[in-house]
C-alpha positions in Angstrom: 0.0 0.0 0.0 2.5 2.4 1.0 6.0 2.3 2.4 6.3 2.7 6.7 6.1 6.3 8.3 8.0 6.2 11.3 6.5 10.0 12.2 3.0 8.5 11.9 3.9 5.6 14.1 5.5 8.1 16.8 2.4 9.8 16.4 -0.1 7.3 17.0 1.8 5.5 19.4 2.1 8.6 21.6 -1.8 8.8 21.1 -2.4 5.2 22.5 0.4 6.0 25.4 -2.0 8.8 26.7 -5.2 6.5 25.7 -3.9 3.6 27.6 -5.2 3.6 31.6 -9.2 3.8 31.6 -8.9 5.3 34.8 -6.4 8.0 33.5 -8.1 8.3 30.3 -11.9 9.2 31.8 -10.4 11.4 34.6 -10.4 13.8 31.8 -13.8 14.7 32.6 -15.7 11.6 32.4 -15.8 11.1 28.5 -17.3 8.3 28.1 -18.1 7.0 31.4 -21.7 6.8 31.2 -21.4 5.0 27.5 -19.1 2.2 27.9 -20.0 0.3 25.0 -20.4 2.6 22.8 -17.8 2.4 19.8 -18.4 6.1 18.8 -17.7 7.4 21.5 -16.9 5.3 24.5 -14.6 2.3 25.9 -15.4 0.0 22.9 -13.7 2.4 20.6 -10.6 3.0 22.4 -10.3 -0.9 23.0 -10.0 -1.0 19.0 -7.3 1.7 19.0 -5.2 -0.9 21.6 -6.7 -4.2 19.7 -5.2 -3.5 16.3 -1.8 -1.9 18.3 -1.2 -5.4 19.9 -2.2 -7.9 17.0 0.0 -5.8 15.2 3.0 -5.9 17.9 2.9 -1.9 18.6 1.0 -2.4 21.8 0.3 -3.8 24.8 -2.6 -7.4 25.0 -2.9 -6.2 28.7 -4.1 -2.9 27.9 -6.3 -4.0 24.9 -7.7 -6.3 27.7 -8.6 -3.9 30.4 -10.3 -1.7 27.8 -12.1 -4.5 26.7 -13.0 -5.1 30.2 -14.4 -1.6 30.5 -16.7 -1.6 27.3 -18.1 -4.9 28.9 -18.9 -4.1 32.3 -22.0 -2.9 32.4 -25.5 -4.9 31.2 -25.4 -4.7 27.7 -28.2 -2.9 25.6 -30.0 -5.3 22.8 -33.1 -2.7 22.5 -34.0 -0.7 20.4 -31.3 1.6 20.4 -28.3 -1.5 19.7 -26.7 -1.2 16.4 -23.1 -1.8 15.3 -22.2 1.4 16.8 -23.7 0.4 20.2 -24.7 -2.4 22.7 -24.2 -5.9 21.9 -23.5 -5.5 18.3 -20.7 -3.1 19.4 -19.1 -5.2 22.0 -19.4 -8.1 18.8 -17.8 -6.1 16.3 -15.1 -5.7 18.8 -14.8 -9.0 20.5 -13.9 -10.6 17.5 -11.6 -8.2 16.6 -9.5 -9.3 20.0 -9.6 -12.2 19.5 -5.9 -13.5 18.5 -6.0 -17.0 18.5 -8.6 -19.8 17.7 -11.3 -19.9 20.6 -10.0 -16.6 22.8 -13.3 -15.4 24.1 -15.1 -18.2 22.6 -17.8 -18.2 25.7 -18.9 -14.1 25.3 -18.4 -14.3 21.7 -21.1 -17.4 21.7 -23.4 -15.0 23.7 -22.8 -12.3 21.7 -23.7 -13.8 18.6 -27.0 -15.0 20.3 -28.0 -12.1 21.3 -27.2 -9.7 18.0 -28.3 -12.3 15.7 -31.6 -12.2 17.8 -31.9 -8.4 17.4 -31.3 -8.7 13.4 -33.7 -11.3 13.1 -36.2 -8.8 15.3 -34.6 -5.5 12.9 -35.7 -7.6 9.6 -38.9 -8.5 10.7 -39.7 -4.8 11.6 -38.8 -3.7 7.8 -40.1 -6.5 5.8 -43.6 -5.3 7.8 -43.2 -1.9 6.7 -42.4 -2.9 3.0 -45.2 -4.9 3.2 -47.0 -2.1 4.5 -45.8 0.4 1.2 -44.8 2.7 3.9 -41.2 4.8 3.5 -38.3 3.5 5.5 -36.7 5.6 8.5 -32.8 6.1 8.4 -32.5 4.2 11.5 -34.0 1.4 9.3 -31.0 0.9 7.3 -27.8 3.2 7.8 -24.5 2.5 9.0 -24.9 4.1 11.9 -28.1 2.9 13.4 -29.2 -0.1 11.1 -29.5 -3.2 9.2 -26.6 -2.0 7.0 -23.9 -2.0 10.1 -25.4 -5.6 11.2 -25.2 -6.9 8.0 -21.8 -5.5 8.3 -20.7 -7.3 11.7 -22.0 -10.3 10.4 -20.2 -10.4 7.4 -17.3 -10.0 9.4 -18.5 -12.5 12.0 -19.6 -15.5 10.3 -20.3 -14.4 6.3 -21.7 -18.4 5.7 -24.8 -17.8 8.6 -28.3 -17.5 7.2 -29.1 -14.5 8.9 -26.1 -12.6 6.8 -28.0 -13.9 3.5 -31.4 -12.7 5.7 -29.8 -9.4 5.9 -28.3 -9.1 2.3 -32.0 -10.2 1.1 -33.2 -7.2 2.9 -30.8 -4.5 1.3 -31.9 -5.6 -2.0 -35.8 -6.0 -1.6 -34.9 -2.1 0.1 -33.6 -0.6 -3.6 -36.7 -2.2 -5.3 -39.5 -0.1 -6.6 -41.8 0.4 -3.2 -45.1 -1.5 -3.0 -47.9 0.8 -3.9 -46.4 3.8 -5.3 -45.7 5.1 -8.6 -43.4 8.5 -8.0 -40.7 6.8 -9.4 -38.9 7.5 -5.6 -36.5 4.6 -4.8 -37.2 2.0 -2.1 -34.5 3.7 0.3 -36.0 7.4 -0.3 -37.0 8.4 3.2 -40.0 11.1 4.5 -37.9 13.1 7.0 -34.9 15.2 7.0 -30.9 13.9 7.0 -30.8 14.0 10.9 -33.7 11.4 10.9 -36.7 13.8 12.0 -39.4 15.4 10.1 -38.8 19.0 8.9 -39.9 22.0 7.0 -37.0 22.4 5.2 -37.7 19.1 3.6 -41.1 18.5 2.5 -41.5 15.6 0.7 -37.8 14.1 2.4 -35.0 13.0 0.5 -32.5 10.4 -0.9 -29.4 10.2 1.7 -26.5 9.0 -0.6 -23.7 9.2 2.5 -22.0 6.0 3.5 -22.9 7.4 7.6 -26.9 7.4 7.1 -27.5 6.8 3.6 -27.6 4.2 0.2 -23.6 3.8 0.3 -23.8 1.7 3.4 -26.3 -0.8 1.7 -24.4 -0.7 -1.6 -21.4 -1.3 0.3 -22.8 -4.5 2.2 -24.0 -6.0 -1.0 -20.8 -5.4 -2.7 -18.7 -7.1 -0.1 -21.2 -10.0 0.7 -20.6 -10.3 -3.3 -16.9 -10.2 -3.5 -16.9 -12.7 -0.7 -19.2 -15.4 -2.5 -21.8 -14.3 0.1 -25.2 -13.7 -2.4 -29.0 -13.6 -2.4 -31.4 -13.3 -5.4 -31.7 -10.3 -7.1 -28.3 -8.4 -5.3 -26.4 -7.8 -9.0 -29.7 -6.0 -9.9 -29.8 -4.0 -6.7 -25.9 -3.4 -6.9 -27.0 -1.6 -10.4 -29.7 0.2 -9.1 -28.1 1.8 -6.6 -25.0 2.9 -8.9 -27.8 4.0 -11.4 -29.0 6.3 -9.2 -26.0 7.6 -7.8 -24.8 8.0 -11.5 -27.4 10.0 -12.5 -26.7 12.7 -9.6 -23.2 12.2 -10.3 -22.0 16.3 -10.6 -18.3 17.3 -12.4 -16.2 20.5 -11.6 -12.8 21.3 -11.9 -11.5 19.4 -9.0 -13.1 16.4 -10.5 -16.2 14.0 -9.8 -18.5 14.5 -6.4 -22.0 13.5 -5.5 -24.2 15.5 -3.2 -24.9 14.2 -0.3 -28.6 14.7 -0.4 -31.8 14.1 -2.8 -34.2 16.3 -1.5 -37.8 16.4 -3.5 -37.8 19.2 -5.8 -34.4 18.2 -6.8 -35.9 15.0 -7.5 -38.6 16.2 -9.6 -36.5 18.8 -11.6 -33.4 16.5 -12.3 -31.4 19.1 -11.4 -29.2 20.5 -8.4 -27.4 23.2 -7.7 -23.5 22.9 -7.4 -22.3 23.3 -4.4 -19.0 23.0 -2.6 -19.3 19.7 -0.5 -16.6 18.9 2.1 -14.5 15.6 1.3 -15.6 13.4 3.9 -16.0 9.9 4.5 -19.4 10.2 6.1 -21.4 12.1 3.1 -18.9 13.6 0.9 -16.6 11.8 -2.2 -14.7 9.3 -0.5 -16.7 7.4 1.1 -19.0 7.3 -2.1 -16.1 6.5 -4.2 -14.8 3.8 -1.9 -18.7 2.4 -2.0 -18.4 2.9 -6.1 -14.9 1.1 -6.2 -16.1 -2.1 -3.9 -18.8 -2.2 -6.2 -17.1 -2.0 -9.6 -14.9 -4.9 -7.9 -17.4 -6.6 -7.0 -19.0 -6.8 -10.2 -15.9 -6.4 -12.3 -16.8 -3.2 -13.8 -13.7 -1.7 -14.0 -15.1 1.9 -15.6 -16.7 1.9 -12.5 -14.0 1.1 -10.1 -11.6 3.0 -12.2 -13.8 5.9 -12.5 -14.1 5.9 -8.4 -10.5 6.1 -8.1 -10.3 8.8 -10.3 -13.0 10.7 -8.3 -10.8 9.9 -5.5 -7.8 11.4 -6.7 -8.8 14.2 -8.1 -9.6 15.1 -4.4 -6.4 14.0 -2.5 -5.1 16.6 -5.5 -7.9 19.7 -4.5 -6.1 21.9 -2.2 -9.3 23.7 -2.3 -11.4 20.2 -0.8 -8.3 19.5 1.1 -8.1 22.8 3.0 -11.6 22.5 4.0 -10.9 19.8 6.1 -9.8 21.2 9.5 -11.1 18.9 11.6 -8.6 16.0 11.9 -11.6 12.9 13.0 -12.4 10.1 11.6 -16.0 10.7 10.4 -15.8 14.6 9.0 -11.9 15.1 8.5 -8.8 14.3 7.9 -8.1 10.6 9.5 -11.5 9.6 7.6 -10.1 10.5 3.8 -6.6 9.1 4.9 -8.1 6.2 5.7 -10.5 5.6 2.8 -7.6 6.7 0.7 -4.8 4.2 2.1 -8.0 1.1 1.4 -8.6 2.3 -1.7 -4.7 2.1 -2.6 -4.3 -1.0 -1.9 -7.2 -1.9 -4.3 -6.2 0.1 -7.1 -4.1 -1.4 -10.1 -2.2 1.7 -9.9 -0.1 3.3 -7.5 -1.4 6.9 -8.2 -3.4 7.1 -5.2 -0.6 5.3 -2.9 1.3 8.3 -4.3 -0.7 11.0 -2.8 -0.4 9.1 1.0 2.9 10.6 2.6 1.5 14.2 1.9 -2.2 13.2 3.3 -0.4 12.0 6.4 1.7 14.8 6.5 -1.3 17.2 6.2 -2.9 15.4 9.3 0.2 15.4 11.3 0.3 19.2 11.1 -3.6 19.4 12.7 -2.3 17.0 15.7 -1.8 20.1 17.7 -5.4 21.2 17.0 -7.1 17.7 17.8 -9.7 17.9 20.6 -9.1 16.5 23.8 -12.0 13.8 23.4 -10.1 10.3 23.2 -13.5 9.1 21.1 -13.4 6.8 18.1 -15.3 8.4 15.7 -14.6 12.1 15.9 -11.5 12.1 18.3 -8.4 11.0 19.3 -8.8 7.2 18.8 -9.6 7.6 15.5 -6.8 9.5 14.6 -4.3 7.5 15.6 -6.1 4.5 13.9 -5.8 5.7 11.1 -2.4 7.4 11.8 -1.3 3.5 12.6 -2.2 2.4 9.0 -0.9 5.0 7.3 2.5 4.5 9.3 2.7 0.0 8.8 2.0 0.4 5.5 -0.4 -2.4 5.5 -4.3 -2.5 5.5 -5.2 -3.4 9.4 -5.5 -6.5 10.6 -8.0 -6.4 12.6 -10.0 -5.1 10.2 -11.3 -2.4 12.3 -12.2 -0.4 9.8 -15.1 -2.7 9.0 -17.3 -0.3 11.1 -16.8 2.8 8.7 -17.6 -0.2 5.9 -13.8 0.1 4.3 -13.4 -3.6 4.0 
């Protein structure tokens, strides 16, 4: 992927030094505290940080351990509010992540799986009623963040050859069909309230979410890796296509290169048209976390104009000082550590090394806002994160752990 940056290791490993005692670490204030297993934001996230650092020989089993320990010590949630982000679903994702050897937590990972395959099973019947029922999904239905796209995620992580990962992949493609009943020519996935999930004036009518956080990448991404993985359901190709149709025809060119907005709303919908606008380069709505989705699913499918097309998109960012400087914030889900890290997957898929090329001065770019980092250790929009993706970008190497499954890299 790229050759070892020893200032990036420093970096990160003086992240994970000042990330490493629990008690230490939430003496700042509490952050955290009252979320253990939260992977966003709490003990479950920072136990990834020190997971991947010890499979990888940078850190410390003991310390991945006892943060572990943390994110597990309170009754875990499997209610409405569990997703891969939270509850047992987040304590999954990272269980198996820990888990070095054949059969190392073999007795919570067995309850684990009980329980989130339980909560899928409960997830899927809950949609399948509301297709049934013509009615427009919620976000929370099937996003990343919050839905049947992160558990379909876990568990294709966890144990790709279970039904209820086929269950889940069915799902995602009965989700991009035409909706029971209706005849606006809307997608299945086009939603009746506003991107932060509630109803609102300022969109009447609701909208298309095309970010990989809340919207139609997440899905897209899912089926593409279930594909690539020999994991498939009837109909998924089709769905795979109908999603990129979509996004294709909202695809928007400037000078800096390719972009997609990160919303539909209705009147754009109905007029074909949007205005251009200036979109920050992020992994959660902005170009590469759309390209990465676009690039899985050109592999998946082997259409290479696709993937190709994607990388291009990709590049022509990394090479936008004007999309570059507009990321100040150094987090995983709205800055810096979130393009370096789509950027360093998305290398290591490309059949050139153009992208690869454009690393050392991404991670330089980050190093430089390291003084400007907030004081939160979170995963997703603080310190953890950062030195995550900090770590790849200094091995070289795509993680072994995976961990970047959660943002729906690999």
């Amino acid at each position: 992927m790229s050759h070892p940056n020893p200032q990036a290791l420093a970096a990160a490993t003086a992240i994970a030094t000042q990330l490493a005692d629990p008690d230490t670490v939430y003496g700042m204030g509490g952050v955290g505290r009252r979320r253990p297993q939260s992977l966003a934001g709490g003990a479950a996230g920072i136990a990834l940080l020190h997971i991947e650092r010890a499979r990888t020989g940078h850190g410390d089993p003991a310390t991945a351990h006892a943060w572990l320990t943390v994110a597990a010590r309170d009754a875990l949630s499997a209610g409405g509010n569990a997703s891969l982000y939270f509850g047992t679903p987040a304590l999954a994702f990272v269980t198996h992540a820990a888990a070095a050897r054949p059969g190392q937590y073999a007795r919570a990972l067995a309850d684990l799986d009980t329980s989130v395959i339980a909560l899928t099973r409960r997830r899927l019947d809950t949609a399948h009623a509301r297709i049934e029922h013509g009615e427009r999904p919620a976000l929370a239905e099937f996003d990343l963040i919050r839905g049947l796209a992160g558990l379909g995620a876990h568990h294709l992580r966890r144990h790709p050859e279970h039904e209820i990962t086929r269950a889940v992949l069915a799902y995602l493609v009965r989700l991009t069909e035409p909706p029971l009943g209706r005849t606006d020519g809307l997608p299945g996935w086009w939603t009746d309230v506003s991107p932060n999930g509630a109803p609102s004036p300022d969109f009447p009518g609701g909208h298309s979410n095309q970010g990989m956080s809340h919207g139609i990448c997440g899905p897209l991404t899912v089926l593409a890796l279930g594909l690539q993985r020999g994991i498939t359901v009837n109909g998924q190709m089709e769905a795979i296509g109908r999603i990129c149709t979509w996004l294709d025809t909202w695809a928007q060119d400037r000078p800096g290169g390719r972009w997609w907005p990160g919303y539909i709303t209705l009147d754009q919908a109905l007029q074909g048209h949007i205005e251009q606008s200036n979109q920050r380069a992020s992994w959660c709505y902005g170009t590469p976390g759309v390209a990465r989705a676009q690039q899985l699913a050109g592999l998946a499918t082997s259409d290479t104009t696709r993937q190709h097309g994607a990388e291009a998109a990709m590049l022509a960012c990394l090479r936008d000082p004007a999309q570059l400087d507009r990321l100040t914030d150094p987090g995983l889900c709205h800055g810096t550590s979130g393009m370096l890290q789509t950027a360093c997957r998305m290398a290591a898929d490309a059949p050139t090394p153009d992208l690869a090329g454009e690393l050392p001065n991404l991670t330089a770019r980050l190093l430089t806002q390291l003084s400007t980092a907030p004081d939160d250790p979170e995963l997703l929009d603080g310190r953890t994160g950062i030195a995550l993706a900090l770590h790849t970008a200094a091995t070289g190497a795509v993680p072994l752990t995976s961990w970047d499954a959660f943002l729906l890299m690999a």
